[in-house]
C-alpha positions as CSV (number, residue, x, y, z in Angstrom):
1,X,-11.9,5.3,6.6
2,X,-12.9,8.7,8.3
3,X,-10.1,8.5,11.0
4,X,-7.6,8.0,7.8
5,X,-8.7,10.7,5.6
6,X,-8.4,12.9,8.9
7,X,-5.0,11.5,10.3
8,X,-3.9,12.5,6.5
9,X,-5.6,16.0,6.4
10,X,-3.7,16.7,9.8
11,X,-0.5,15.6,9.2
12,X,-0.4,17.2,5.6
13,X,-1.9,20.4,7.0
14,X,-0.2,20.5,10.4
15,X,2.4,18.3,11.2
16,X,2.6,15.6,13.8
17,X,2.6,17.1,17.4
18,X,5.9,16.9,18.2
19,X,6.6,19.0,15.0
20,X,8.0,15.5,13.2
21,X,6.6,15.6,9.7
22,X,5.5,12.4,7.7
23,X,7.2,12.5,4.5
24,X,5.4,9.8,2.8
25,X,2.0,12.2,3.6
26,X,4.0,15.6,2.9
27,X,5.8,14.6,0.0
28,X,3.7,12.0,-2.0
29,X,0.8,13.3,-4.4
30,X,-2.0,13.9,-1.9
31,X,-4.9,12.6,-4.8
32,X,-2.4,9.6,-5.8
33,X,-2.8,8.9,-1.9
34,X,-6.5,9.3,-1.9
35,X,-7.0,6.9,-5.0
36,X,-4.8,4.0,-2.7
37,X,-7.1,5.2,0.1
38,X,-10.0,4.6,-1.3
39,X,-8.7,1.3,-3.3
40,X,-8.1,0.1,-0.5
41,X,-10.6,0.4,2.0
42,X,-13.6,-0.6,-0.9
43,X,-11.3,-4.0,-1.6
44,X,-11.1,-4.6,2.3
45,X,-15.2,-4.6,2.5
46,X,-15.1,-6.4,-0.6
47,X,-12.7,-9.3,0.8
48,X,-14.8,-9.3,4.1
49,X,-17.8,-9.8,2.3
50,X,-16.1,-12.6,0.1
51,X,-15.2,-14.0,3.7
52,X,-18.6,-13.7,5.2
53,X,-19.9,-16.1,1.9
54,X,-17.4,-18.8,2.5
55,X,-17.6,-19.4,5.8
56,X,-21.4,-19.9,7.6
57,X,-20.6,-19.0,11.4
58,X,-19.1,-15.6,12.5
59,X,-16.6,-17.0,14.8
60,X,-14.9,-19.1,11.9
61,X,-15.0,-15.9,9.9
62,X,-13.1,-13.8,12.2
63,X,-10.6,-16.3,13.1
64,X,-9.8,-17.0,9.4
65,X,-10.0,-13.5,8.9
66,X,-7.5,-12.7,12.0
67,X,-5.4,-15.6,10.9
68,X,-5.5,-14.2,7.1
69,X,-4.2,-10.9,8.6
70,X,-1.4,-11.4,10.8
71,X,-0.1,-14.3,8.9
72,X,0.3,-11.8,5.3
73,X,1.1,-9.3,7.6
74,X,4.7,-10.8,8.8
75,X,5.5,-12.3,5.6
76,X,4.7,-8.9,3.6
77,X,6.8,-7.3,6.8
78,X,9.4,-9.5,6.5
79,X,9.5,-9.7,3.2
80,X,9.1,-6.3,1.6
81,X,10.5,-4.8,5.2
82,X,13.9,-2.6,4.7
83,X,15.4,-3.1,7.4
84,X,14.6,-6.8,6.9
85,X,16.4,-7.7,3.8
86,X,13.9,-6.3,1.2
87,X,13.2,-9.5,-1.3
88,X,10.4,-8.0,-3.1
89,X,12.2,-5.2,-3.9
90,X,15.8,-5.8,-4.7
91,X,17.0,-6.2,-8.4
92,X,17.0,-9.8,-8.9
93,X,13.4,-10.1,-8.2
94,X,11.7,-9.5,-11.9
95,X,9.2,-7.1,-12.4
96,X,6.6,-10.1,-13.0
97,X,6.8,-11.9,-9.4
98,X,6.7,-8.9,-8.1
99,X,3.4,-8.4,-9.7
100,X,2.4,-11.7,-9.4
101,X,2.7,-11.1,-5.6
102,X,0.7,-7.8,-6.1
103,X,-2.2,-10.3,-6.7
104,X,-2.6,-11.0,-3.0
105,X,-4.6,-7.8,-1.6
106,X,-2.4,-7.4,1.8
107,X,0.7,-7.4,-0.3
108,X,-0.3,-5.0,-2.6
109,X,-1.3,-2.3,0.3
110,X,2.5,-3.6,1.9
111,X,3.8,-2.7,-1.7
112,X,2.0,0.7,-2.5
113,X,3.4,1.6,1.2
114,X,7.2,0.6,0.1
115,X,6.5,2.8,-3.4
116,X,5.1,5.5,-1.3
117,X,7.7,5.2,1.1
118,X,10.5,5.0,-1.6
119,X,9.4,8.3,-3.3
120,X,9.3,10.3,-0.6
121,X,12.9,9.1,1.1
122,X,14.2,9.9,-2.7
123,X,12.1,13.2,-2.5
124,X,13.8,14.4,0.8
125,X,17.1,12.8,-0.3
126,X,17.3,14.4,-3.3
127,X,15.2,17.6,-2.7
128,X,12.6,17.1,-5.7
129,X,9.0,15.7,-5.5
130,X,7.7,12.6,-4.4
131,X,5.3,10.2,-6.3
132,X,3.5,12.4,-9.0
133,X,0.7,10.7,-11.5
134,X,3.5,11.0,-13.9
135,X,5.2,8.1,-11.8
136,X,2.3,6.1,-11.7
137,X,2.7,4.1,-14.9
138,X,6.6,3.5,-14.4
139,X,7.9,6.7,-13.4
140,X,11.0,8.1,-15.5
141,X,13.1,4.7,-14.3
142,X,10.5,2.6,-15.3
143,X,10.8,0.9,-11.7
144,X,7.7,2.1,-9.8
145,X,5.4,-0.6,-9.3
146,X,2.3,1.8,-7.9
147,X,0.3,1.6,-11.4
148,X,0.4,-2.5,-11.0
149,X,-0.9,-2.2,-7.2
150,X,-3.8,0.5,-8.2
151,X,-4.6,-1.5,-11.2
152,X,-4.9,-5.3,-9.0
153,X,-6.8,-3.2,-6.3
154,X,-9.2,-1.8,-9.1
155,X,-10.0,-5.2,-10.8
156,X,-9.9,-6.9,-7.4
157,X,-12.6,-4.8,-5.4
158,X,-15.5,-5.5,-8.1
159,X,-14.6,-9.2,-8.5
């Protein structure tokens, strides 16, 4: 968590060192980032722990764990991906699986980074601002699906 919140101080602040700016850092609302942040890091203690209770031995843990991972990780890839097809996200996916798929915690963090993303290619596209509270709940489109992934992360991390 430390080396994120200072990766995003840097390349807000700074810049990358090869002067390449990150637009979804630059762009996005830095507190809108911090609350994902934070969502996210307290619901991946909080899964670890649920981990830790169903399995006895360590090893089982992190292989399950490892397994759990990798395996959301290249379905969320290929699945909310752009240069991969983009299911999640195209038009004839209703608003409802999509949030259904929000459940799953890996695929929520895969779709706050494809909201994030989005706002800040329109942003530099388009010359205005990226992902603002304002566009939290729905945005003026009603489209953005970032007040569904804070609000699954929120209820999530306690349970």
């Amino acid at each position: 968590l430390l080396f994120l919140a200072v990766f995003y101080i840097c390349a807000s602040t700074f810049g990358l060192p090869s002067g390449y700016s990150i637009s979804v850092v630059t762009s996005n609302s830095g507190s809108v980032q911090a609350v994902y942040a934070f969502l996210v890091a307290n619901n991946t203690i909080a899964f670890s722990f649920l981990f830790s209770t169903i399995f006895g031995r360590t090893r089982t843990v992190q292989l399950c764990s490892t397994l759990w991972v990798v395996g959301l990780t290249l379905v969320g890839w290929a699945c909310w991906d752009v240069r991969s097809g983009n299911v999640f996200n195209m038009s004839t996916v209703s608003l409802h699986v999509k949030n259904l798929i929000t459940a799953f915690p890996l695929w929520a963090q895969f779709r706050a980074w494809m909201e994030l993303n989005e706002y800040a290619a329109k942003a530099q596209r388009l010359g205005l601002s990226g992902m603002r509270w304002s566009d939290v709940g729905g945005g003026s489109d009603g489209r953005c699906g970032m007040g569904a992934v804070l609000l699954f992360l929120a209820v999530e991390w306690p349970v």
